[in-house]
PyMOL Python script that loads the backbone (N, CA, C, O; Angstrom):
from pymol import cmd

cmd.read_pdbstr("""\
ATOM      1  N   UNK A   1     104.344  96.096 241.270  1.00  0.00           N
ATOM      2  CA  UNK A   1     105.692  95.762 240.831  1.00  0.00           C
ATOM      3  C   UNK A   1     105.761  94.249 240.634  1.00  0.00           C
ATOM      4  O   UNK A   1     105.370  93.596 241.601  1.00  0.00           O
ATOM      5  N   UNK A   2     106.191  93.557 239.550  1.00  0.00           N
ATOM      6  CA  UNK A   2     106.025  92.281 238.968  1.00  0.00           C
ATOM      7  C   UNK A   2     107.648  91.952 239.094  1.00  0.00           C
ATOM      8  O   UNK A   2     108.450  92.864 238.890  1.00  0.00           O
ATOM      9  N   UNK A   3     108.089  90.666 239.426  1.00  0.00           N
ATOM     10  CA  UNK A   3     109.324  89.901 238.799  1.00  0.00           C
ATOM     11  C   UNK A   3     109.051  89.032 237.999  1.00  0.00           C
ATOM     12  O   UNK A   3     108.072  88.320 237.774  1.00  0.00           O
ATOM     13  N   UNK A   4     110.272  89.199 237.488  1.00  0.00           N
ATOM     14  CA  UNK A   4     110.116  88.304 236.175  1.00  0.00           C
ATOM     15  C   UNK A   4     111.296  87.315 236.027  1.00  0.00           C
ATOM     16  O   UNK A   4     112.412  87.828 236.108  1.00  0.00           O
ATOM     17  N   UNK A   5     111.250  86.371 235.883  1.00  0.00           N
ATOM     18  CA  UNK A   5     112.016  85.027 235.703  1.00  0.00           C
ATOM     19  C   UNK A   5     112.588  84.726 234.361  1.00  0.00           C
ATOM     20  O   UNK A   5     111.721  84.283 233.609  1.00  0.00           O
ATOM     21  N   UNK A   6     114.156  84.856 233.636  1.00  0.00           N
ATOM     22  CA  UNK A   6     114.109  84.814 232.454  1.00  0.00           C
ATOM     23  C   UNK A   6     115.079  83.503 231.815  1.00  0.00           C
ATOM     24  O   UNK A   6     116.291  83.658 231.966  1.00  0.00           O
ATOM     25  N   UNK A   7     114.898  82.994 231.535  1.00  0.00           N
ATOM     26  CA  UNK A   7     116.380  81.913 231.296  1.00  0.00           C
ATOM     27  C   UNK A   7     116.859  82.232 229.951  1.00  0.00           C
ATOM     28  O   UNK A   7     116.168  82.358 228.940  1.00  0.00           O
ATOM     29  N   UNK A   8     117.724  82.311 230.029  1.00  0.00           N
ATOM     30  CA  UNK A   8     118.687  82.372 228.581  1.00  0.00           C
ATOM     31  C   UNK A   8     119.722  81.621 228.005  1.00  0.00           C
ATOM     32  O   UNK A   8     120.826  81.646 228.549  1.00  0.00           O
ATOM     33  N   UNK A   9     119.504  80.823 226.783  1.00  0.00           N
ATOM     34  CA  UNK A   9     120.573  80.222 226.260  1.00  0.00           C
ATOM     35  C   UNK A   9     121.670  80.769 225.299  1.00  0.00           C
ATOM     36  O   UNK A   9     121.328  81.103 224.164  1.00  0.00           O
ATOM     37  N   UNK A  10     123.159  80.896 225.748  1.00  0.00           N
ATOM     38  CA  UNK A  10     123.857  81.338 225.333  1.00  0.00           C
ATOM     39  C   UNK A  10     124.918  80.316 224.554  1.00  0.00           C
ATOM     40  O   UNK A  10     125.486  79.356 225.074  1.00  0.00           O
ATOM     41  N   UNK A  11     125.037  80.752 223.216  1.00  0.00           N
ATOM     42  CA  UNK A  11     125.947  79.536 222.608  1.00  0.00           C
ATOM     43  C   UNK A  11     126.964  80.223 222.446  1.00  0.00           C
ATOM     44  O   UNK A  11     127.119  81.183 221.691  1.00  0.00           O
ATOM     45  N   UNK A  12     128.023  79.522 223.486  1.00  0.00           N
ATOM     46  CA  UNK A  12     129.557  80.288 223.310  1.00  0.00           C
ATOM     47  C   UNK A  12     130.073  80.069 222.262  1.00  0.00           C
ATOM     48  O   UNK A  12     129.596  79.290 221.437  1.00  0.00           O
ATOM     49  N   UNK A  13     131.414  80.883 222.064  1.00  0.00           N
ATOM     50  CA  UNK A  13     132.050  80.862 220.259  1.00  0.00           C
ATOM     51  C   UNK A  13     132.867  79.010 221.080  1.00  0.00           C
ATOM     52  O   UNK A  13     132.639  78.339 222.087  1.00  0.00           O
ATOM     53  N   UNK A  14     133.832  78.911 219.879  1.00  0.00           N
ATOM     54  CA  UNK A  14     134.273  77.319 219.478  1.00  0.00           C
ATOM     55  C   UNK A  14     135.013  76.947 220.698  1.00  0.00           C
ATOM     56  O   UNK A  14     135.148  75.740 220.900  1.00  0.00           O
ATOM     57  N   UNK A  15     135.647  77.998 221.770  1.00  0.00           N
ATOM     58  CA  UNK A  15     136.512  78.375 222.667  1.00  0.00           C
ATOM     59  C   UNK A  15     136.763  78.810 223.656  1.00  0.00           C
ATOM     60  O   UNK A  15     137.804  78.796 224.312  1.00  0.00           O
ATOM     61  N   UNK A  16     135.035  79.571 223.968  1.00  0.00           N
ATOM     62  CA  UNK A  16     134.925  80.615 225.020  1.00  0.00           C
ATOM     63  C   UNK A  16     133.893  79.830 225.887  1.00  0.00           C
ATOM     64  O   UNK A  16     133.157  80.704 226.344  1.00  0.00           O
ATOM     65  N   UNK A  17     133.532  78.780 226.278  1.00  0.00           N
ATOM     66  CA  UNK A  17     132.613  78.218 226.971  1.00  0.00           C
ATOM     67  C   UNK A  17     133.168  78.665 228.596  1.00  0.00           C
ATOM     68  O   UNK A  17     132.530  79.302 229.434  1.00  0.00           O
ATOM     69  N   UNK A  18     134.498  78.129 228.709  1.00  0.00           N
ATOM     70  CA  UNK A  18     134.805  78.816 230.508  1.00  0.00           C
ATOM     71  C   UNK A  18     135.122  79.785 230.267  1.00  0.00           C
ATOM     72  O   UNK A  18     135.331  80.190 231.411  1.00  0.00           O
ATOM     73  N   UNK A  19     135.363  80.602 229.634  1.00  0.00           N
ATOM     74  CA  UNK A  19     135.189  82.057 229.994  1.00  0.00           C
ATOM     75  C   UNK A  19     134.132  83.041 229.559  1.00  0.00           C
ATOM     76  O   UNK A  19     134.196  84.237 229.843  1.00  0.00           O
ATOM     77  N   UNK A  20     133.202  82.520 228.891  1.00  0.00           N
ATOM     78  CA  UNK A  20     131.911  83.076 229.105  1.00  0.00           C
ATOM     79  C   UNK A  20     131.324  82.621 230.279  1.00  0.00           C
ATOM     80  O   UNK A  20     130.642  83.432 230.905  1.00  0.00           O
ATOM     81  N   UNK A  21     131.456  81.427 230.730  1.00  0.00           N
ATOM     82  CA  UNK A  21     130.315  81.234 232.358  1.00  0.00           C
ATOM     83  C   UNK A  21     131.187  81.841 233.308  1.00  0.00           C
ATOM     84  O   UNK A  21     130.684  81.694 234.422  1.00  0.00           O
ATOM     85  N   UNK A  22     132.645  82.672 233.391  1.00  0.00           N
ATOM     86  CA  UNK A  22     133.287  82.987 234.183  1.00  0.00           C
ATOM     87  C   UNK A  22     132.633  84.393 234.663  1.00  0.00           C
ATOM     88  O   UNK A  22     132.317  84.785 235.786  1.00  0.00           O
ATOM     89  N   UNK A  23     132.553  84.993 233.403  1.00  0.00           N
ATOM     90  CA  UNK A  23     132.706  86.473 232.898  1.00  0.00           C
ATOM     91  C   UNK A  23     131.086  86.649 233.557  1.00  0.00           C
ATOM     92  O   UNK A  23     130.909  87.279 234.600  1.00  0.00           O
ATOM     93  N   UNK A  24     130.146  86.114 232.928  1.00  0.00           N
ATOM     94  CA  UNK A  24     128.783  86.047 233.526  1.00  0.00           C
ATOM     95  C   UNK A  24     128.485  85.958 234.717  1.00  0.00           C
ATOM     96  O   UNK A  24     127.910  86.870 235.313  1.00  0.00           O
ATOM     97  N   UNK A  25     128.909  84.573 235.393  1.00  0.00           N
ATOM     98  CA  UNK A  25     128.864  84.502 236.762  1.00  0.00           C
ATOM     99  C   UNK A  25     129.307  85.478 237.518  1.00  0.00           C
ATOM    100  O   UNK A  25     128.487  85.880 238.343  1.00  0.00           O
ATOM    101  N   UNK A  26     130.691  86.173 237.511  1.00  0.00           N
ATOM    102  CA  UNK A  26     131.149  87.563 238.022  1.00  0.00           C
ATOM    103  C   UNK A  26     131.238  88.711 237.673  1.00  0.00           C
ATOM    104  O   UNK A  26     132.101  89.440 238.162  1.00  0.00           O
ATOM    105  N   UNK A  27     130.011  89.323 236.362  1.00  0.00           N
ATOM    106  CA  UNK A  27     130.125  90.278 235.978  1.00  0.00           C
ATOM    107  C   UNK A  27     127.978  90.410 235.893  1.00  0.00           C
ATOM    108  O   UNK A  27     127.388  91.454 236.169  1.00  0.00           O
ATOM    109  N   UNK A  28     127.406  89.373 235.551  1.00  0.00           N
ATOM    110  CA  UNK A  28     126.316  89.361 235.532  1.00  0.00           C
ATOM    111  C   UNK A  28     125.354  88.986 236.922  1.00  0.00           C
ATOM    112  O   UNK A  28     124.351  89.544 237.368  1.00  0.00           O
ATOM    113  N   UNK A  29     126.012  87.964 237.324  1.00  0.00           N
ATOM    114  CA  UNK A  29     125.308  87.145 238.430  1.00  0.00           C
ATOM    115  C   UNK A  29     124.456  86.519 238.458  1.00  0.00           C
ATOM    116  O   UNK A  29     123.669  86.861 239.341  1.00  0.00           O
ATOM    117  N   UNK A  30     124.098  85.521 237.787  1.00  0.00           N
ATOM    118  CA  UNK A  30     122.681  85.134 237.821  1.00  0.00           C
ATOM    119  C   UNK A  30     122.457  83.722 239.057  1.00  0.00           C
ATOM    120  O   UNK A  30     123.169  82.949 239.699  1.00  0.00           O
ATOM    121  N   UNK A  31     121.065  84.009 238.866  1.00  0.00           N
ATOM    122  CA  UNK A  31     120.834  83.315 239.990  1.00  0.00           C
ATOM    123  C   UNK A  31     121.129  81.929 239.988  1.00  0.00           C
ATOM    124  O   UNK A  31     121.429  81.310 241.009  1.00  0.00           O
ATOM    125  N   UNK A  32     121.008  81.197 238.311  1.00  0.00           N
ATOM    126  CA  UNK A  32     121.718  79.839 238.008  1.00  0.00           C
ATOM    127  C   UNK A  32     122.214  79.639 236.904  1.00  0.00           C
ATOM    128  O   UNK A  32     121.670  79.959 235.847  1.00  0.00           O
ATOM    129  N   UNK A  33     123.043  79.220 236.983  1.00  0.00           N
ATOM    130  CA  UNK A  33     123.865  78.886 235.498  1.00  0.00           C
ATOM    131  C   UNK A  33     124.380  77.183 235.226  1.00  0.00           C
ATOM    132  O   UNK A  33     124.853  76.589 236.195  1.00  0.00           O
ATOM    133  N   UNK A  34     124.288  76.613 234.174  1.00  0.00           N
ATOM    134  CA  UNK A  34     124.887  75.670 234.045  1.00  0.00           C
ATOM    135  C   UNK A  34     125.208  75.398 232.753  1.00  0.00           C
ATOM    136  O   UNK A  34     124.560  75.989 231.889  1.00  0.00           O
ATOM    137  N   UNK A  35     126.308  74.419 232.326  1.00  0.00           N
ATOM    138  CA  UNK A  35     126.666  73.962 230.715  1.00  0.00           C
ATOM    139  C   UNK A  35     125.442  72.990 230.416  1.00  0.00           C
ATOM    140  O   UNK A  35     124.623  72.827 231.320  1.00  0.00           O
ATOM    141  N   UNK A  36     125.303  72.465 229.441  1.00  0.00           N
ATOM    142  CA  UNK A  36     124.545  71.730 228.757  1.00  0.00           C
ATOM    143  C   UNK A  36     124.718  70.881 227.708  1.00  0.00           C
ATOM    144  O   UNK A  36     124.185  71.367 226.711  1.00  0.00           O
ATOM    145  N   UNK A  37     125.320  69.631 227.449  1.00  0.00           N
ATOM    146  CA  UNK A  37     125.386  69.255 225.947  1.00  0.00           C
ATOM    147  C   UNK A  37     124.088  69.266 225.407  1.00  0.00           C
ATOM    148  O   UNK A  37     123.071  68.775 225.897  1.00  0.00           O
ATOM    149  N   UNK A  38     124.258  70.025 224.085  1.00  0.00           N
ATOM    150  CA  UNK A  38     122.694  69.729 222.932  1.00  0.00           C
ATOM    151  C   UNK A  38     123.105  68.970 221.971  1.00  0.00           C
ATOM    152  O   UNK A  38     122.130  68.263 221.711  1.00  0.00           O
ATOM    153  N   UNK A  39     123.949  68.688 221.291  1.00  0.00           N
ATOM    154  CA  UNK A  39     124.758  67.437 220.626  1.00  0.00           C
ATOM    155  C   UNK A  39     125.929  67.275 220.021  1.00  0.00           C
ATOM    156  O   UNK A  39     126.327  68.339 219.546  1.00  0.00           O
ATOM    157  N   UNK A  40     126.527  66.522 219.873  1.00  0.00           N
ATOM    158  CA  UNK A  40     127.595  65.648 219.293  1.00  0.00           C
ATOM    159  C   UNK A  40     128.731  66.967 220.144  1.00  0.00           C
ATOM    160  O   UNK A  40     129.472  67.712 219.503  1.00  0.00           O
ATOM    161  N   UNK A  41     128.637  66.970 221.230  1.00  0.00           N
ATOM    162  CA  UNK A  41     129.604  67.848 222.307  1.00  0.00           C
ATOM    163  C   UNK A  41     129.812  69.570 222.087  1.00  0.00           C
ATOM    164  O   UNK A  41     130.648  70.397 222.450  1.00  0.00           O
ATOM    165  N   UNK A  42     128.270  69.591 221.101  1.00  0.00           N
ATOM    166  CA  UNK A  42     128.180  71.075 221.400  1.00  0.00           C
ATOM    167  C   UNK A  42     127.654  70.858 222.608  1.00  0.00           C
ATOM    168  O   UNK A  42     127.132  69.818 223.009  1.00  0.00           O
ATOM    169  N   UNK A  43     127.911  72.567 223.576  1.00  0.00           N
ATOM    170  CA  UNK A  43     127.643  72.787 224.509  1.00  0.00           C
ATOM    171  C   UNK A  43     127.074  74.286 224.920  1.00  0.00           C
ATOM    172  O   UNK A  43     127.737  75.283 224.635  1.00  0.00           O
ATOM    173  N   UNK A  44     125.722  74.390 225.651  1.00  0.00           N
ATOM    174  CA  UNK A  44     125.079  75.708 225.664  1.00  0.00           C
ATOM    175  C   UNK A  44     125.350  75.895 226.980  1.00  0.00           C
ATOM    176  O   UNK A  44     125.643  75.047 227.823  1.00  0.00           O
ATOM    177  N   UNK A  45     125.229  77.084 227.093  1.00  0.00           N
ATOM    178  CA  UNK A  45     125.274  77.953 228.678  1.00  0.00           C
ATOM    179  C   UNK A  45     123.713  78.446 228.875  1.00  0.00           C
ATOM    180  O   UNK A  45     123.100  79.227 228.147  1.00  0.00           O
ATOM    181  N   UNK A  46     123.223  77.755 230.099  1.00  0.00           N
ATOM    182  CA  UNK A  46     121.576  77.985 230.435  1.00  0.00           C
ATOM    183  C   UNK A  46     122.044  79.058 231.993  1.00  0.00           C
ATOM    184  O   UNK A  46     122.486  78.808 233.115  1.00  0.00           O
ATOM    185  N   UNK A  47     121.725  80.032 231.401  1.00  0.00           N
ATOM    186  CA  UNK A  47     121.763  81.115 232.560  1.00  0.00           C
ATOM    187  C   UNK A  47     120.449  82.039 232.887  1.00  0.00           C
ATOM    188  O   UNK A  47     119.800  82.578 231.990  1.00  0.00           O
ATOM    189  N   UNK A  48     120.062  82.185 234.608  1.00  0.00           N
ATOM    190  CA  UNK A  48     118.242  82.116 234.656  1.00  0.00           C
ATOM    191  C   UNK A  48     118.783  83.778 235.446  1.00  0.00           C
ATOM    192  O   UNK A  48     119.633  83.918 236.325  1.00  0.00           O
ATOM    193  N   UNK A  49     118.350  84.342 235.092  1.00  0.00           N
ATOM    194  CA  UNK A  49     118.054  85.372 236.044  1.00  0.00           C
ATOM    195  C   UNK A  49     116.369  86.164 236.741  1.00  0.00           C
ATOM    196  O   UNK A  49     115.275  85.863 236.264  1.00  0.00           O
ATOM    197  N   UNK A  50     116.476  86.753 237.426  1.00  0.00           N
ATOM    198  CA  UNK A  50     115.408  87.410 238.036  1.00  0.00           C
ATOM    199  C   UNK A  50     115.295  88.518 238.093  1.00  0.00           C
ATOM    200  O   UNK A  50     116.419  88.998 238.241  1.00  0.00           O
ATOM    201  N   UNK A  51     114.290  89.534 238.051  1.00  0.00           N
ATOM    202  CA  UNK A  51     115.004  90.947 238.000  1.00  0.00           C
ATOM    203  C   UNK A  51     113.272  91.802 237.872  1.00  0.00           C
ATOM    204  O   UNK A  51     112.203  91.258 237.591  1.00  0.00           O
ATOM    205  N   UNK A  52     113.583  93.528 238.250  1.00  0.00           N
ATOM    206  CA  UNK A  52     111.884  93.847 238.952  1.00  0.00           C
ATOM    207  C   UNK A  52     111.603  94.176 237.184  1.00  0.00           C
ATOM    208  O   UNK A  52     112.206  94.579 236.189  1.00  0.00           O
ATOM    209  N   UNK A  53     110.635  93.828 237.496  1.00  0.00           N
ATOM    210  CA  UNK A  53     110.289  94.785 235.709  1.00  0.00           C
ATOM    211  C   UNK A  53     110.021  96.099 235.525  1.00  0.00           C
ATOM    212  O   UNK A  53     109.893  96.670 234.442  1.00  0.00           O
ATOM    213  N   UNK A  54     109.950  96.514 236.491  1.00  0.00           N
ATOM    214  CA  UNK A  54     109.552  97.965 236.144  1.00  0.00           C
ATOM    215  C   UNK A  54     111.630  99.042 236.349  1.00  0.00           C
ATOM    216  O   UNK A  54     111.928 100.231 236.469  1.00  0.00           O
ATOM    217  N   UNK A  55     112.260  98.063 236.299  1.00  0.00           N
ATOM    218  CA  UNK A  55     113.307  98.576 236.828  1.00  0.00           C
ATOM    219  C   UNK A  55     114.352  98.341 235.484  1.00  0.00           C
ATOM    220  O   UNK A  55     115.233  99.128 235.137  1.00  0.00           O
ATOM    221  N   UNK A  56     113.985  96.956 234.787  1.00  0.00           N
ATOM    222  CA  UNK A  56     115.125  96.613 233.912  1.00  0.00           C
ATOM    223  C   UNK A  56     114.008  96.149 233.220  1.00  0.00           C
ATOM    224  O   UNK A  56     112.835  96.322 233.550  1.00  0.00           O
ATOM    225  N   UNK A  57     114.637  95.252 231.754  1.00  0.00           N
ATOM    226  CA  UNK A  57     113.776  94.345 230.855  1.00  0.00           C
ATOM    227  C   UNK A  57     114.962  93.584 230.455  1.00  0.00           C
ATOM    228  O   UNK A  57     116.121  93.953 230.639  1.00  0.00           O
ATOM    229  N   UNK A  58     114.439  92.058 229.669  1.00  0.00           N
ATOM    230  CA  UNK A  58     115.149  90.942 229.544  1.00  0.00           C
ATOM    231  C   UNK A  58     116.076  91.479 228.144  1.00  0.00           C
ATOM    232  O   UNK A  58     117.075  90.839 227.816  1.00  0.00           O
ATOM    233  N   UNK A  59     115.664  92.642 227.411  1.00  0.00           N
ATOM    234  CA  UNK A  59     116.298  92.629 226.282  1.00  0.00           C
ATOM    235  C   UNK A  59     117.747  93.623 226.812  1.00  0.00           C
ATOM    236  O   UNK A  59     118.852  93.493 226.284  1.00  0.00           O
ATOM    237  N   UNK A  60     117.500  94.440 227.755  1.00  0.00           N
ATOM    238  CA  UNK A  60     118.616  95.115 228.363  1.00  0.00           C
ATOM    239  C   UNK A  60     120.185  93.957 228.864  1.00  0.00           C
ATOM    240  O   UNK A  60     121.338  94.044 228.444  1.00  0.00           O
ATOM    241  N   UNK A  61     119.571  92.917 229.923  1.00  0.00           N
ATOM    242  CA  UNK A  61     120.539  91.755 230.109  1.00  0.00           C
ATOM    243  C   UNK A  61     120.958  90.756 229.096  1.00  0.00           C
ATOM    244  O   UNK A  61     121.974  90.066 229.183  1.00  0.00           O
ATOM    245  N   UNK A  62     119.831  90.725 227.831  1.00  0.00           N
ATOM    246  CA  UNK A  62     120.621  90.244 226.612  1.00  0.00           C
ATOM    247  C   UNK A  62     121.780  91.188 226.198  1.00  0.00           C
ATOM    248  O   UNK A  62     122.953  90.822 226.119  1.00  0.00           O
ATOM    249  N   UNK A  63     121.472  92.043 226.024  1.00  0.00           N
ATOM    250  CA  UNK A  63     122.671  92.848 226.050  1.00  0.00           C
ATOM    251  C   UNK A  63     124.034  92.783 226.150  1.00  0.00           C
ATOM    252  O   UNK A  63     125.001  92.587 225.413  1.00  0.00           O
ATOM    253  N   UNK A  64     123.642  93.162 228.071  1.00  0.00           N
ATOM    254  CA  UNK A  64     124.730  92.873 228.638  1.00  0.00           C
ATOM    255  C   UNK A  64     125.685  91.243 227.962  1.00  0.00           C
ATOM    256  O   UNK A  64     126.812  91.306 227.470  1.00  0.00           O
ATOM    257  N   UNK A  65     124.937  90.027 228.108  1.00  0.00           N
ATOM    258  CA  UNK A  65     125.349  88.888 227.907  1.00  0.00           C
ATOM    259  C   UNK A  65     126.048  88.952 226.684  1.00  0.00           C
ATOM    260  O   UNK A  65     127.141  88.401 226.553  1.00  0.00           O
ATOM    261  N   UNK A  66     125.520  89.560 225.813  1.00  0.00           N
ATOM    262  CA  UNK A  66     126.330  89.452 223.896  1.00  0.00           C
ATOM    263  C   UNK A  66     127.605  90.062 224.205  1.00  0.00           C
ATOM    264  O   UNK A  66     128.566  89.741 223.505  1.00  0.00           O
ATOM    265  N   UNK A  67     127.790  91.043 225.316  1.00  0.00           N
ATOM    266  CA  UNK A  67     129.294  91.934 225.220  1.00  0.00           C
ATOM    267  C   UNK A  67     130.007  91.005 225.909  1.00  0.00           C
ATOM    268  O   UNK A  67     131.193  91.109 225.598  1.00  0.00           O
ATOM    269  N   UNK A  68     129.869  90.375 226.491  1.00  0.00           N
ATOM    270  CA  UNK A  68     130.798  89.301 227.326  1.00  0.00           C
ATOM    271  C   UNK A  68     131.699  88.097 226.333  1.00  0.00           C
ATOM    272  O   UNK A  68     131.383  87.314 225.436  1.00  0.00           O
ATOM    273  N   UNK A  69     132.759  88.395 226.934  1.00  0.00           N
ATOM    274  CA  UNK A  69     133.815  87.564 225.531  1.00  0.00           C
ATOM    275  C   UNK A  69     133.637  86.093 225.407  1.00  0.00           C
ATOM    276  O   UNK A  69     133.342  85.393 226.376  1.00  0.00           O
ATOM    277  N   UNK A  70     133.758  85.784 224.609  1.00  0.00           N
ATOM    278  CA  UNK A  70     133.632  83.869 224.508  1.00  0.00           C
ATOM    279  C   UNK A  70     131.611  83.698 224.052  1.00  0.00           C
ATOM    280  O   UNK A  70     131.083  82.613 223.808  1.00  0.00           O
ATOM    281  N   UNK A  71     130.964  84.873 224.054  1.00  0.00           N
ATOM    282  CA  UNK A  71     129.963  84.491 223.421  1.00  0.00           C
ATOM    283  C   UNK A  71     129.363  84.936 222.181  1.00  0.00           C
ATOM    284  O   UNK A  71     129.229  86.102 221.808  1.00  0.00           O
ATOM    285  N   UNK A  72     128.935  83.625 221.446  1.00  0.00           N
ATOM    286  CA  UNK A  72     128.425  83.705 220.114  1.00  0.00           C
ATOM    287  C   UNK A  72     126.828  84.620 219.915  1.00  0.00           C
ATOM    288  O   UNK A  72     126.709  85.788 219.542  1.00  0.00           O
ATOM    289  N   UNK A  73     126.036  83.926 220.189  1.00  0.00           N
ATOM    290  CA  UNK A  73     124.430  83.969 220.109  1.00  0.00           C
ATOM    291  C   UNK A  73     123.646  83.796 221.426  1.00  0.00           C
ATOM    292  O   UNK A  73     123.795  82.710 221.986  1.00  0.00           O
ATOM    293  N   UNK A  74     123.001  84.517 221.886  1.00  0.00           N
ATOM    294  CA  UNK A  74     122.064  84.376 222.537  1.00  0.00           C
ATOM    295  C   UNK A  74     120.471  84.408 222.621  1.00  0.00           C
ATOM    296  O   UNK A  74     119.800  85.376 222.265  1.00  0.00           O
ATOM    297  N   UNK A  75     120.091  83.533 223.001  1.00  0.00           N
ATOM    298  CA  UNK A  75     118.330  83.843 222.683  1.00  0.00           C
ATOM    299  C   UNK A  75     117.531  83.142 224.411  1.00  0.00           C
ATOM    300  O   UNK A  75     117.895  82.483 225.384  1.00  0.00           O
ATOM    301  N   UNK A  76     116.452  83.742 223.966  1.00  0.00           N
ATOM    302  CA  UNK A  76     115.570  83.819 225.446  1.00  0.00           C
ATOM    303  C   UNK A  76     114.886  82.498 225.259  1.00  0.00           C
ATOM    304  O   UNK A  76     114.294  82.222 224.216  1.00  0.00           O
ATOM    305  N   UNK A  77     114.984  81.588 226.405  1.00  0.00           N
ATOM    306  CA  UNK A  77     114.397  80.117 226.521  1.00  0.00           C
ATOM    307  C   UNK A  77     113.016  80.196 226.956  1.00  0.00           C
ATOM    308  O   UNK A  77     112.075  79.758 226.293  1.00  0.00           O
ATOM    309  N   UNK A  78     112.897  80.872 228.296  1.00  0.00           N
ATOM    310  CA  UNK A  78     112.076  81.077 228.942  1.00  0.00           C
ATOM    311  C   UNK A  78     111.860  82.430 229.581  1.00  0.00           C
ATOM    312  O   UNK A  78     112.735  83.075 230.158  1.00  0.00           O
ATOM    313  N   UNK A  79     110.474  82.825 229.397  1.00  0.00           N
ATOM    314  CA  UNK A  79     109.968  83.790 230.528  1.00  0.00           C
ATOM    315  C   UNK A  79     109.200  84.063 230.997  1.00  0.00           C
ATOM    316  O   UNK A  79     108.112  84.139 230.427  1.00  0.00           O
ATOM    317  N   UNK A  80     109.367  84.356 232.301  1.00  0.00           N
ATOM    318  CA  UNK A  80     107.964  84.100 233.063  1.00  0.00           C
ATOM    319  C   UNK A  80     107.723  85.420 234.521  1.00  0.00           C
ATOM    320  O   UNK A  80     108.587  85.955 235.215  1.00  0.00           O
ATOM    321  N   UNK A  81     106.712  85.530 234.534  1.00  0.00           N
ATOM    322  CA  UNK A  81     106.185  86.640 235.677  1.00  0.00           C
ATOM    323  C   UNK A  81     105.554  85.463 236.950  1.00  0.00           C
ATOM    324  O   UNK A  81     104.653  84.629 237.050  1.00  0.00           O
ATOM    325  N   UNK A  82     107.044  86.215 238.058  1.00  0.00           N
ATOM    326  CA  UNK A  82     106.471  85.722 239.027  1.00  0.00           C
ATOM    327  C   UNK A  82     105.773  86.076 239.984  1.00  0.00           C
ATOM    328  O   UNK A  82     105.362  85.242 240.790  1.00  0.00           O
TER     329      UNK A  82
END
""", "prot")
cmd.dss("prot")
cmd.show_as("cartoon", "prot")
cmd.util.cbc("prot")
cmd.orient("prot")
């Protein structure tokens, strides 16, 4: 049984930045989350989770993350087997 380490950057819509890290933090849980400026005061949501692999996969919690309100796009930063 493998874990796997995934970080994900989520670019909220023009409006939904606190209530996408709301909705996530208490509906997803991840183990860290934080805002990010990438420029001129755009701002990304870097959210890392952990999870068994033989139990879930990272494209299932993308998922989850796209239905959560206030978010635009999401894509996978990092992943890694720990």
């Amino acid at each position: 049984m493998s874990r796997v380490s995934v970080i994900f950057k989520i670019y909220p819509t023009d409006d939904g930045l606190e209530t996408a890290m709301k909705e996530i933090k208490e509906k997803l849980k991840p183990v860290a989350m934080q805002s990010e400026e990438v420029a001129f005061g755009i701002k990304v949501i870097k959210a890392r989770f952990v999870y068994d692999n033989e139990k879930t996969r990272s494209t299932t919690i993308e998922e989850s993350i796209r239905k959560v309100p206030g978010v635009g796009e999401v894509e996978v930063e990092e992943e890694t087997i720990m």
